[in-house]
LUMMAR-785103 format. One line per field, with one value per residue (C-alpha): residue in three letters; x, y, z. Coordinates in steps of 0.2 Angstrom, whole numbers, plus 5000, padded with zeros to 4 digits. Each point is the difference from the previous one (the first is absolute). Example, Ala and Ser with C-alpha at 12.3 -4.5 7.8 and 13.67 -1.06 7.14 Angstrom:
<nodes>
r [ALA	SER]
X [5062	5006]
Y [4978	5017]
Z [5039	4997]
</nodes>
This chain:
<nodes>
r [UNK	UNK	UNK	UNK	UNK	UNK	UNK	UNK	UNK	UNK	UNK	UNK	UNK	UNK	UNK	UNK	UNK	UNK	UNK	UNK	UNK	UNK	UNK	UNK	UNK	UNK	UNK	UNK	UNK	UNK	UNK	UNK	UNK	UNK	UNK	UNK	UNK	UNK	UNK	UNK	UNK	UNK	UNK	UNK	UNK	UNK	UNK	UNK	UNK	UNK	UNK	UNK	UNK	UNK	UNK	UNK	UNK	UNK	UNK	UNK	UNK	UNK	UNK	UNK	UNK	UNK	UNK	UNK	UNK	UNK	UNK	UNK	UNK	UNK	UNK	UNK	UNK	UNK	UNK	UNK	UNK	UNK	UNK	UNK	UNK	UNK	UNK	UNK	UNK	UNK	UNK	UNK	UNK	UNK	UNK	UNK	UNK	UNK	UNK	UNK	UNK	UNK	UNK	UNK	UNK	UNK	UNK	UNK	UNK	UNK	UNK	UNK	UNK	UNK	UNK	UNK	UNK	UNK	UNK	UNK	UNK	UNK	UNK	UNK	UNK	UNK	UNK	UNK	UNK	UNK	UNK	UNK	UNK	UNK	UNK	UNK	UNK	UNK	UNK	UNK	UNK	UNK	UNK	UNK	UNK	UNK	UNK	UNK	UNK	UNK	UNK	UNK	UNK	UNK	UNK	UNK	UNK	UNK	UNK	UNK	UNK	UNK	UNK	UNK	UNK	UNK	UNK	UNK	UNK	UNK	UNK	UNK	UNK	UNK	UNK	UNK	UNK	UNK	UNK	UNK	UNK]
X [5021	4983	4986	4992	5011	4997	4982	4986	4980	5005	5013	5018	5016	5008	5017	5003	5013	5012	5000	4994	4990	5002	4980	4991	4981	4997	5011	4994	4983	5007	5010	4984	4988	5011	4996	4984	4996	5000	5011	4993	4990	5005	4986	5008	5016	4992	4991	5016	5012	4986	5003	5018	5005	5017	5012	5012	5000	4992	4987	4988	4979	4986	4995	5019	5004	5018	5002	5003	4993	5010	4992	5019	5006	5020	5014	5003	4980	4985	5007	4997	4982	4985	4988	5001	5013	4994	5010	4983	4994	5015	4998	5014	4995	5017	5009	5004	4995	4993	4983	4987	4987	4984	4993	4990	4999	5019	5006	5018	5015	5018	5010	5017	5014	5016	5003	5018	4989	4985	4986	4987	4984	4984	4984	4992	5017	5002	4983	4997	5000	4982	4997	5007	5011	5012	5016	5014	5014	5014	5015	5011	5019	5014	5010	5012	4991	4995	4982	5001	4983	4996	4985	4993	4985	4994	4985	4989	4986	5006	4998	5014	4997	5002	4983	4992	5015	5016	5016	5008	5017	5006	5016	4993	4985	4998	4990	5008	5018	5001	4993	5010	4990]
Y [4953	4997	5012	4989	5004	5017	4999	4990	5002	5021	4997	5005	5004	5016	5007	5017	5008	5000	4983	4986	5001	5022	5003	5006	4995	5018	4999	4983	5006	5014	4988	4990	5018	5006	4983	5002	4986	4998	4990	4983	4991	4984	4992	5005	4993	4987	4996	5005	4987	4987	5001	5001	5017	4998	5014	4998	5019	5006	5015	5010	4996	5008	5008	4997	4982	4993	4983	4992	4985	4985	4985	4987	5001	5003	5000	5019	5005	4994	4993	4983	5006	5003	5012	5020	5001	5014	5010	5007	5019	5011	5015	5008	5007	5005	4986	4995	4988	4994	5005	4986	5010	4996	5007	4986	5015	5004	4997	4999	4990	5001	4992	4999	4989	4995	4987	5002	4999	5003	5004	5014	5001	5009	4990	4991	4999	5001	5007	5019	5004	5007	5018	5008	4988	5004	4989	5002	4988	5001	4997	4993	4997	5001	5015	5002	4989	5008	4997	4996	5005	4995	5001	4987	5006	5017	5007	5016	5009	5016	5014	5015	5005	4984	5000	4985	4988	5003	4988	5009	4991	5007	4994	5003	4999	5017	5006	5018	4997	4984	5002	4993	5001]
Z [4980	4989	5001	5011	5013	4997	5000	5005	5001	5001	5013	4996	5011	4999	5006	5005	4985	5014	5000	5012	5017	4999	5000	5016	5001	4994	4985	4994	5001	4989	4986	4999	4999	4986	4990	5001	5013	5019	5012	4998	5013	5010	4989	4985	5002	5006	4985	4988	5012	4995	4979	5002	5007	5009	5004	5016	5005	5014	4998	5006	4995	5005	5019	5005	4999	4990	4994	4984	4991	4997	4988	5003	5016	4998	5014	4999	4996	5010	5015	4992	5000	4986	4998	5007	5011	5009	5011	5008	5003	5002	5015	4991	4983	4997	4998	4985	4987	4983	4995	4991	4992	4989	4987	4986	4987	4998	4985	5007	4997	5007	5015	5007	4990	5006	4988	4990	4983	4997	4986	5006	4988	5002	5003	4986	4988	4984	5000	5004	5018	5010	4999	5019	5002	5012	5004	5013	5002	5014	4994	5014	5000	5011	5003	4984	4991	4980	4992	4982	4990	4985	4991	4987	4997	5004	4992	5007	4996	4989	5011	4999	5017	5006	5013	4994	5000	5007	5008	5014	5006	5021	5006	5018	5011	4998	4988	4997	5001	4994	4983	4986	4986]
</nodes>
């Protein structure tokens, strides 16, 4: 997955922690709030579908609608179709789904990997990362399955209480019980 397909023009796809389709159109207005942004609008996706965004996860955008954009039609993503597949207002604000959200100021990287191997790097490396740079990568496997870190390179801003830079690690959705280190 390439940041692209995480985000486009200020668009980008987000899951709920407890993984995919779990966010009512309350909560996904709520994920995107706590970023800084706002769900995006169907112009918006529109406009990040058009350089390139593609992500085949339905989700919530703004005044109710879901849908997802989709750049390759593919058998199991699109219905053979290109653009915004758009599942149209929804009466029920609590089903649930992704959210797409907007916001073309974030300086925000992250995304969800299920690749066996994978190198995970902050924006910009080797050079230093943006000030109030925020990351979160979703770490999928299956049930049973370990996750093996290792870290090449790690370098931080010193900072003993460890409030400008820090590396938190969960082994859950949950951000209370889950945390690992």
């Amino acid at each position: 997955m390439t940041l692209l397909s995480e985000r486009a023009a200020g668009v980008y796809h987000r899951e709920s922690r407890r993984g995919r389709y779990q966010l009512t159109y309350r909560e996904a207005k709520a994920v995107c709030k706590y970023e800084g942004g706002n769900l995006a609008t169907y112009d918006q996706l529109k406009a990040a579908q058009q350089i390139g965004f593609h992500v085949c996860a339905a989700g919530w955008f703004d005044k109710g609608r879901v849908g997802y954009p989709i750049v390759s039609p593919g058998l199991h993503c699109g219905f053979g179709r290109v653009g915004i597949i758009d599942y149209g207002y929804r009466l029920n604000k609590s089903e649930k789904w992704d959210a797409y959200c907007y916001n073309p100021t974030a300086k925000e990287c992250g995304g969800v990997l299920t690749d066996p191997h994978r190198y995970i790097h902050s924006p910009g490396y080797p050079e230093e990362y943006e000030d109030e740079q925020i990351c979160y990568w979703h770490i999928r496997v299956r049930y049973g399955q370990r996750l093996h870190l290792q870290f090449l390179d790690f370098d931080l801003e010193e900072d003993t209480a460890c409030l400008a830079d820090y590396l938190e690690i969960y082994d859950s959705y949950d951000d209370i019980s889950g945390f690992a280190g």
